[in-house]
C-alpha positions in Angstrom: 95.9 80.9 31.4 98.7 82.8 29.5 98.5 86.2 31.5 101.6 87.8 29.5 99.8 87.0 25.8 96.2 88.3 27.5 98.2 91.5 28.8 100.1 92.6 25.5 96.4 91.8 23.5 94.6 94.0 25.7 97.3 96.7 25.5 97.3 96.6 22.0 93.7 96.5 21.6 93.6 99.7 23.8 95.9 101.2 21.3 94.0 100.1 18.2 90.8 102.0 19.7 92.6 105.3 20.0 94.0 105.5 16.8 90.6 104.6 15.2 88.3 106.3 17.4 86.7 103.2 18.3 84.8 102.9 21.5 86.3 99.2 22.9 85.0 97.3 26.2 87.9 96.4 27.1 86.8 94.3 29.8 84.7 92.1 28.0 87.5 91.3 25.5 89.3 90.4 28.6 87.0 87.9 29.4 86.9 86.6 25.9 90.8 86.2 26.0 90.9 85.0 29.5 88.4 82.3 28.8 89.5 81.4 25.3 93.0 80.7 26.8 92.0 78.9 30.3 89.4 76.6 28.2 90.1 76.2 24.2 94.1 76.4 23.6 94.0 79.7 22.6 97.8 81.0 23.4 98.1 84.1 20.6 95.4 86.2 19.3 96.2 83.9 15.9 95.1 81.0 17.6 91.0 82.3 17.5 88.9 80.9 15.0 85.4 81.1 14.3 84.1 78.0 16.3 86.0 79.2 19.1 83.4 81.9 19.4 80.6 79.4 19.4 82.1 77.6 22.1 83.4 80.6 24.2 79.5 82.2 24.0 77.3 79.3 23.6 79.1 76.6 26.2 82.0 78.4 28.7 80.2 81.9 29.1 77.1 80.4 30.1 78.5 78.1 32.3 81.2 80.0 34.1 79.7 84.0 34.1 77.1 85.4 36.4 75.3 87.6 33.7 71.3 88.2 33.0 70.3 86.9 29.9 69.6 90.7 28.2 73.9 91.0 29.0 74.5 89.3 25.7 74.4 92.5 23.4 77.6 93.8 25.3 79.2 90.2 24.8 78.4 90.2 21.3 79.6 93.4 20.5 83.0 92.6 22.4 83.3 89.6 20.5 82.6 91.8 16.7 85.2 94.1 18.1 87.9 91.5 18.7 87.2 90.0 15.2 88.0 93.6 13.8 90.9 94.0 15.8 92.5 90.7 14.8 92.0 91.3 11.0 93.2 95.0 11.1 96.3 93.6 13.2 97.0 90.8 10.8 96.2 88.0 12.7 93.6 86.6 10.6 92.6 86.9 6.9 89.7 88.4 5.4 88.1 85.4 4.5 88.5 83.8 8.4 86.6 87.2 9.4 84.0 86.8 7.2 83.4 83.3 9.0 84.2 84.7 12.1 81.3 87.3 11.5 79.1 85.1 10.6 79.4 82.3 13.4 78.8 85.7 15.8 75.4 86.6 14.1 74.4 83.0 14.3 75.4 83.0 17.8 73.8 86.5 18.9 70.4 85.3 19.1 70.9 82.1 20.8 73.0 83.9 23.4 70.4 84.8 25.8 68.7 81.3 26.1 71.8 80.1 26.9 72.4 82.5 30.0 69.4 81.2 31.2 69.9 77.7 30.8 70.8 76.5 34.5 71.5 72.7 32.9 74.5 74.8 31.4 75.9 76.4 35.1 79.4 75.5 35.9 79.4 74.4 40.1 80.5 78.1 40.7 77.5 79.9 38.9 75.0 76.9 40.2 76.1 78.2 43.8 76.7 81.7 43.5 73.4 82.5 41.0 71.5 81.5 43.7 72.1 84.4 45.8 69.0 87.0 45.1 69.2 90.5 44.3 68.5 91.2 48.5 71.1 89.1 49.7 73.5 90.7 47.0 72.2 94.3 48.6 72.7 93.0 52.1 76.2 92.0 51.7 76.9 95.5 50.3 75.5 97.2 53.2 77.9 95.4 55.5 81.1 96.0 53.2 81.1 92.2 51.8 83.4 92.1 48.5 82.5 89.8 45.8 84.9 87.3 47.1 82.9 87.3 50.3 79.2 86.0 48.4 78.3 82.7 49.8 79.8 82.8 53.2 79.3 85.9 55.1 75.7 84.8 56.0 77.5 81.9 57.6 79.9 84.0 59.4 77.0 86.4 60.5 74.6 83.9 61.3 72.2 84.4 59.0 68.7 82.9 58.2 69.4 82.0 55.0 69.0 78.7 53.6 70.6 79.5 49.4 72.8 77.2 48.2 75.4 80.3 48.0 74.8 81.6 51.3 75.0 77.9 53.2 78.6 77.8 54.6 80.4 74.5 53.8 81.2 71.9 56.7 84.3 71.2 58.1 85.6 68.4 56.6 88.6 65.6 57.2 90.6 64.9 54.3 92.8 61.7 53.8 96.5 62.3 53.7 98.0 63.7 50.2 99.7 60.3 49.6 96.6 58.3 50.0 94.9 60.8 47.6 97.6 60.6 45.1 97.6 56.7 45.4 94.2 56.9 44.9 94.2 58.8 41.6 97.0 56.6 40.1 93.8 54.1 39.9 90.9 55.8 38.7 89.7 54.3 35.9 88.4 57.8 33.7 91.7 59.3 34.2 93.6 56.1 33.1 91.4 55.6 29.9 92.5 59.1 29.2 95.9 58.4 29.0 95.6 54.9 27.0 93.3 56.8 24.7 95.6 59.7 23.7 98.3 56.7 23.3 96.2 54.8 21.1 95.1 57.8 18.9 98.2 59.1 18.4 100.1 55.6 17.8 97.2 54.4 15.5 97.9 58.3 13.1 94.3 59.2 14.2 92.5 62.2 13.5 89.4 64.0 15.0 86.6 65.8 14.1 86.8 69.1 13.3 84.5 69.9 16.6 87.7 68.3 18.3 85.1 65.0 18.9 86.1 61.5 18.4 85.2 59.7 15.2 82.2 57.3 15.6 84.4 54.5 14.2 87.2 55.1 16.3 84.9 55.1 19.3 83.8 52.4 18.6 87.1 50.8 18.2 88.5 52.3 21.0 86.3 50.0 23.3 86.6 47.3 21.4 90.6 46.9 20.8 91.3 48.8 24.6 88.1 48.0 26.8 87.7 51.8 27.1 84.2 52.1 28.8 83.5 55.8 27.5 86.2 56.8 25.2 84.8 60.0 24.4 84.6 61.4 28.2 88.0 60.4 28.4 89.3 61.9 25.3 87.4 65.2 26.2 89.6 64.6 29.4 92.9 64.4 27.8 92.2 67.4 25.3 90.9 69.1 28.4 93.7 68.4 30.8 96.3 69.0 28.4 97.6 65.2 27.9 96.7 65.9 24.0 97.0 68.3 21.2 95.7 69.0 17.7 96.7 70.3 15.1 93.7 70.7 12.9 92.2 67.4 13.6 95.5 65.6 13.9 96.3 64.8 17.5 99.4 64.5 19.0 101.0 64.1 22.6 99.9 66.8 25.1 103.1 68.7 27.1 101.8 67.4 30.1 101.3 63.6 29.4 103.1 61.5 31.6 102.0 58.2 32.5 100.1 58.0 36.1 102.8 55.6 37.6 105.8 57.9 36.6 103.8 60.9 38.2 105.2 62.5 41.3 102.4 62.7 44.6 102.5 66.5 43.3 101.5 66.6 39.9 99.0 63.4 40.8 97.0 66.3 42.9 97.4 68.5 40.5 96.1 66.4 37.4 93.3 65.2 39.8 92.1 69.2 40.5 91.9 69.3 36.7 89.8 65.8 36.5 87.3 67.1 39.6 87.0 70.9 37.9 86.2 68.8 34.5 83.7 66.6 35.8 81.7 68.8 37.8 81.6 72.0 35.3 82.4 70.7 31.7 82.2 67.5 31.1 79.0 67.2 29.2 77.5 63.6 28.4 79.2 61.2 30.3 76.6 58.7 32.4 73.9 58.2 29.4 71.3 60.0 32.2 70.8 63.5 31.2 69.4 64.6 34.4 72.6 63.6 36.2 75.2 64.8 33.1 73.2 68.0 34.0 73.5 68.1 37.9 76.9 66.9 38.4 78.0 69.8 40.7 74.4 69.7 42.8 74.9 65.8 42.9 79.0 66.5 44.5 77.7 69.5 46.2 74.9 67.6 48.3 77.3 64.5 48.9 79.9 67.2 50.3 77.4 68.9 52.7 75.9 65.7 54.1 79.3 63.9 54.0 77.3 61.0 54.7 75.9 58.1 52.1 72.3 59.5 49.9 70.3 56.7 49.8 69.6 56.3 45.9 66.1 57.1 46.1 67.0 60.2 48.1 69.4 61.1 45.6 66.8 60.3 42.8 64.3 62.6 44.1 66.7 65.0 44.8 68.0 65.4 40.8 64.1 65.5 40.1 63.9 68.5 42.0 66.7 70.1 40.9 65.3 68.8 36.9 62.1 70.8 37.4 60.5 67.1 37.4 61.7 65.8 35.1 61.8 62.1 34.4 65.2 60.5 36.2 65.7 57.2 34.4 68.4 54.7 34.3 70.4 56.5 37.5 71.8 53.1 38.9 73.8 53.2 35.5 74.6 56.5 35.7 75.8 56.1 39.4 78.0 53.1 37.6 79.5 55.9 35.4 80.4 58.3 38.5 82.1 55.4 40.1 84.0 54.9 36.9 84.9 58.3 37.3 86.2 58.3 40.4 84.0 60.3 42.0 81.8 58.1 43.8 81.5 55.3 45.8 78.5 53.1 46.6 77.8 51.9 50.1 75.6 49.7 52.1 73.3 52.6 52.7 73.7 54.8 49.9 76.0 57.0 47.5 79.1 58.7 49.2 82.3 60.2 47.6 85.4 58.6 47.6 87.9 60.3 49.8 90.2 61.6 46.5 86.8 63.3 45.1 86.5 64.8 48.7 89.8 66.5 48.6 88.8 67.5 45.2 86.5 69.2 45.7 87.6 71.0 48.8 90.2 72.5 46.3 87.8 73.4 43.8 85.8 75.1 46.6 88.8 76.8 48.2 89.9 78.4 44.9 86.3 79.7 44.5 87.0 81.9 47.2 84.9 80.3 49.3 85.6 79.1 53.0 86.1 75.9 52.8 87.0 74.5 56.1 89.1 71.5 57.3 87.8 69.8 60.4 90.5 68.9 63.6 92.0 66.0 63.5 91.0 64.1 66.3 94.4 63.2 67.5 95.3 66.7 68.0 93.0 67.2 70.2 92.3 66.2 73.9 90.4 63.2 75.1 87.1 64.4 74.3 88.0 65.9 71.3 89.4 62.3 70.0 85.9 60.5 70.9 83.8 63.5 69.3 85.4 62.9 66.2 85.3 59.2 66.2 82.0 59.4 66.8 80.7 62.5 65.3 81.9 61.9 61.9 81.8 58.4 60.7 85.4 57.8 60.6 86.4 54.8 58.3 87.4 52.2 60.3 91.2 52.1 59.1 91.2 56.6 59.8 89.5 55.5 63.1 92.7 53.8 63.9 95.3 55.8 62.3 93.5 58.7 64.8 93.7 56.5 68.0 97.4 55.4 67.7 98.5 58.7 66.5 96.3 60.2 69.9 98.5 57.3 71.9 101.5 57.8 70.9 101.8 61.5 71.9 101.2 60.0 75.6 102.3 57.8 78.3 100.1 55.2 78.9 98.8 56.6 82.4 98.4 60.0 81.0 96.4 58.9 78.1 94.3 56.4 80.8 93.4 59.4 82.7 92.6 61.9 79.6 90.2 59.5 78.7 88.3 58.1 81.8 88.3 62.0 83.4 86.7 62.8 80.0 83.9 60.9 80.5 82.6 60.3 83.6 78.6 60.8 83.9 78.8 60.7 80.1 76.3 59.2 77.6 76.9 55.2 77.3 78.3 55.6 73.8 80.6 58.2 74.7 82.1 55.5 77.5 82.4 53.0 75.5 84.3 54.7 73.2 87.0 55.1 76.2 86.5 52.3 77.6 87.1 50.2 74.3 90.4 53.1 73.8 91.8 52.1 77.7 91.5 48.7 76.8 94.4 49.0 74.8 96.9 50.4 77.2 99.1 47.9 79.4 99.8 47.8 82.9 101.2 50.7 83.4 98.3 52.5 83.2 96.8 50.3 86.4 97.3 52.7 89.1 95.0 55.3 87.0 92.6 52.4 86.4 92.3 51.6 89.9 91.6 54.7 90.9 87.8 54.7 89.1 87.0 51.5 91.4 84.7 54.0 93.2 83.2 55.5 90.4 79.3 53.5 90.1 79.6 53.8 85.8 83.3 53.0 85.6 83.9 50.5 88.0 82.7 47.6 86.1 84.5 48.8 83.3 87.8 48.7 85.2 87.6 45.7 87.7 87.0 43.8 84.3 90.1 45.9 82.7 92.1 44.8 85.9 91.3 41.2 86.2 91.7 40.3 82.7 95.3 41.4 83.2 95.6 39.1 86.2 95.9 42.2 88.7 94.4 42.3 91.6 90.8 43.6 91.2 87.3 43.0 93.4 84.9 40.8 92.4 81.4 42.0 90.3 78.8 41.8 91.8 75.0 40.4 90.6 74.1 43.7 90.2 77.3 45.0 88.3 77.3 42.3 86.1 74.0 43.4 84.7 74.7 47.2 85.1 77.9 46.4 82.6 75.7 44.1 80.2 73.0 46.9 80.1 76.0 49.4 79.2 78.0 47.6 76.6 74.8 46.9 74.9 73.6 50.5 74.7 77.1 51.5 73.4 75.5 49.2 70.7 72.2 51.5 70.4 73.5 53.7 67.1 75.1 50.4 65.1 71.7 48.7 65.8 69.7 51.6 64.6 72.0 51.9 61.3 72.3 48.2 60.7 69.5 46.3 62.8 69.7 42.8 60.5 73.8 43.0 61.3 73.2 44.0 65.0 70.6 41.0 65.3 73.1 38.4 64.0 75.6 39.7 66.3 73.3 39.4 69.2 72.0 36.2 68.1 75.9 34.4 68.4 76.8 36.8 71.7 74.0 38.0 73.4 72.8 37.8 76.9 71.2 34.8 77.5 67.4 34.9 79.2 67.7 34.6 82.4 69.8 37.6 82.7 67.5 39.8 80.8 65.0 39.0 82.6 66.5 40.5 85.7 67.8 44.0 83.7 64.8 45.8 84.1 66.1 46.1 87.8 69.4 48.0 86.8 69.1 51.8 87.4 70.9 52.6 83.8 69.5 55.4 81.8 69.6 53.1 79.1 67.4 50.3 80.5 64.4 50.7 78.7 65.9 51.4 75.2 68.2 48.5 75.7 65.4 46.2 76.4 63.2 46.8 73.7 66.1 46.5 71.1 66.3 43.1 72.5 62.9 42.5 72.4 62.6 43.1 68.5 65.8 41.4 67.3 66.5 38.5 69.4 65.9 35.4 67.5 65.1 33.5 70.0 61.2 33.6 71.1 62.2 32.6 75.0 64.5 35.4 75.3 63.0 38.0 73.3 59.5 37.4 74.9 61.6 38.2 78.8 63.0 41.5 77.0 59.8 42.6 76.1 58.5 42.1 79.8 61.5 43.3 81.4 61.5 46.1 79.4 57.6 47.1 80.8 58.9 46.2 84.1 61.3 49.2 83.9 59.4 51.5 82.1 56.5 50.7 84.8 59.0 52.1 87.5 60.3 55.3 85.5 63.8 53.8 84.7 65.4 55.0 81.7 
């Protein structure tokens, strides 16, 4: 937005009421202005014309402002005023007045419904509308400005389970670079750039609602492979890559092409793509339950920060539709991929990492708290293994985390960080160490050695010693099954998530039956959970029948 042109508009408006007795809500012409400029390329009080009052009352006011439908007089009137202002100032002719009054009485009764169309709310009004008239009063009582809504219930502790009032999780972002990289490829965001090229090259012109031509739509995909050249050409116009003049379009002051982009303006273009997508991009996945719920749909994958399963997410948007139908979603969720928004997994729907940061951004400039979670290898020991476990670290972060934790120690330091941190603890928790330790070299020996007497680590390190060829005792009967029964319940959570995987893991490596029959004797808190995992995967019938028995041998003497 142009806050100098807004400023010296308002001024003069202020002026023009004065002299002419007029009573102006200056305010709401503000908010006209402000909107007009942030939204339709309005940079001078010349640049209004009569459809961009349809779009500023029909489309951005009802997406973006917190109003009651029966506010739409006073928005109205403001919008008469500023059409008198302009043609008393000279900045439009009568007869563009005369249009410009009558879009507005065409608009005025439509106004209302569209205030209280929630398929119309931006992410910011979906959030924040959802705070009731008590929660507004309580937040008053206790001093809360407007920029506090939505997270002083968090802060306070608060009951309350609105979508405006539920604080955001902490979240880890990827580095800026890998963000920017990431963008460079997003496929939305290129077509947006090869469109505007293509129009422009080709002497192209619009419609005069600023929409592509059918024909030239058509072509578009046809001569470029452009999957949805109107979304992307809504995305140029919006982002600035393009201009018109009239219907004519020509090459944006921003366009660049993504390669020549600095990591800077890549994050920058990207905030634009994310605030696009989730509040004004209009049809863009051929579902209109999901063109409707984009900012629900990134605001529950945000919150979970974990994959939907599709029929999760389906029921969700059904919900959130009032029950209506949700049809063709797998292509829709092909659409948000093509977007960049989305990523599918094994086990569900999950944002990419870019769309993550993006919408942290989005959030953050909302005025809400939007949290960033430690990094694990800032932390101490147990800090590093919370987070590697706790949030579901890609495998290549999960690695980036434990060499940056290494490096910032000596190899006996980080030895005994890690294997202090978790004695007694849960099997997972030690494996996680364990598997960490394992990396370290000799050096780290003497710390090592010095858990021989602990009963859950000294398995762990008279195997870490002898397989360096250092001196170490030999295990034992019994801590060779102790060990087994603890490396396989460090296996307990991957089995659970993935239980076909885990079974054709333990089908090449597992313990063969003579050994399980004897685990039920191993006093490992484990035991019984271990056992019965075994029993239900294990291909074979010998050695899956013993893991059943052993596994009612231990429960039979209160093991586990």
């Amino acid at each position: 937005m142009s806050i100098e042109w807004v400023n010296r508009a308002i001024d003069g408006l202020r002026a023009w009421g004065r002299e002419r007795s007029v009573e102006v809500d200056v305010d709401e012409v503000r908010l006209l202005c402000d909107y007009a400029s942030d939204y339709l390329e309005v940079n001078e009080l010349g640049d209004f014309r009569p459809g961009t009052f349809e779009e500023l009352l029909l489309e951005i006011y009802p997406r973006k402002v917190i109003a009651p439908p029966e506010s739409a007089p006073e928005t109205v009137a403001a919008a008469r005023t500023l059409v008198e202002f302009l043609l008393d100032t000279g900045e439009i002719g009568s007869k563009t007045a005369v249009r410009m009054r009558e879009t507005i009485d065409r608009i005025e009764p439509e106004m209302p419904r569209a205030l209280a169309d929630t398929s119309k709310f931006g992410m910011a009004k979906s959030l924040f509308s959802a705070i009731g008239p008590d929660s507004l009063e309580l937040d008053a009582a206790r001093g809360v400005g407007a920029q506090g809504v939505g997270t002083q219930g968090a802060v306070d502790g608060d009951d309350c389970d609105c979508p405006g009032c539920a604080p955001l999780p902490p979240v880890r972002l990827a580095p800026r670079e890998e963000v920017a990289r990431a963008v460079r490829e997003v496929p939305l965001l290129r077509d947006a750039h090869r469109v505007v090229t293509w129009l422009v090259e080709g002497g192209r012109t619009v419609t005069t609602r600023r929409s592509l031509r059918v024909r030239d739509a058509r072509a578009c995909t046809a001569e470029l492979g452009v999957e949805c050249p109107e979304p992307a050409w809504r995305l140029a116009l919006d982002l600035g890559l393009a201009r018109l003049d009239g219907t004519a379009v020509a090459i944006g002051e921003v366009f660049r092409e993504l390669g020549s982009r600095s990591e800077e303006e890549l994050l920058g273009l990207w905030r634009g793509t994310l605030e696009f997508l989730v509040e004004r991009c209009g049809p863009l996945t051929g579902e209109a339950v999901v063109d409707e719920g984009m900012s629900q749909i990134h605001d529950l994958l945000y919150r979970l920060q974990s994959p939907v399963p599709v029929d999760a997410l389906a029921d969700y948007l059904r919900e959130v539709a009032a029950g209506r139908p949700v049809g063709r979603l797998d292509e829709a969720l092909t659409a948000l991929a093509y977007a960049g928004t989305v990523q599918r997994t094994e086990d569900g729907l999950a944002l990419t990492p870019h769309a993550l940061w993006g919408l942290r951004e989005l959030y953050a400039g909302m005025g809400l708290d939007a949290p960033l979670a430690p990094a694990p290898a800032e932390g101490d020991a147990s800090g590093l293994i919370a987070g590697l476990i706790g949030d579901g670290t890609a495998d290549e972060a999960a690695e980036r985390d434990i060499a940056e934790w290494l490096s910032r120690r000596t190899a006996e330091q980080a030895a005994a960080e890690l294997l202090a941190a978790v004695a007694g603890a849960p099997a997972e928790v030690r494996g996680v160490a364990v598997t960490i330790v394992d990396r370290l070299g000799t050096e780290a020996a003497p710390v090592v050695r010095s858990y021989l007497d602990d009963t859950e680590l000294r398995p762990h390190a008279i195997h870490w010693l002898s397989s360096r060829g250092l001196d170490a005792p030999a295990l034992t009967p019994e801590e060779v099954l102790w060990v087994s029964v603890d490396m396989l319940a460090l296996a307990l959570p991957a089995a659970e998530a993935d239980p076909e995987g885990f079974a054709e893991n333990i089908a090449a490596s597992g313990p063969p039956a003579h050994l399980i029959e004897d685990m039920w004797r191993v006093d490992h808190p484990d035991v019984v959970e271990v056992l019965e995992l075994l029993g239900s995967t294990l291909p074979d019938q010998a050695a899956a029948k013993a893991a059943r028995k052993a596994a009612f041998k231990a429960r039979s003497r209160g093991i586990g």
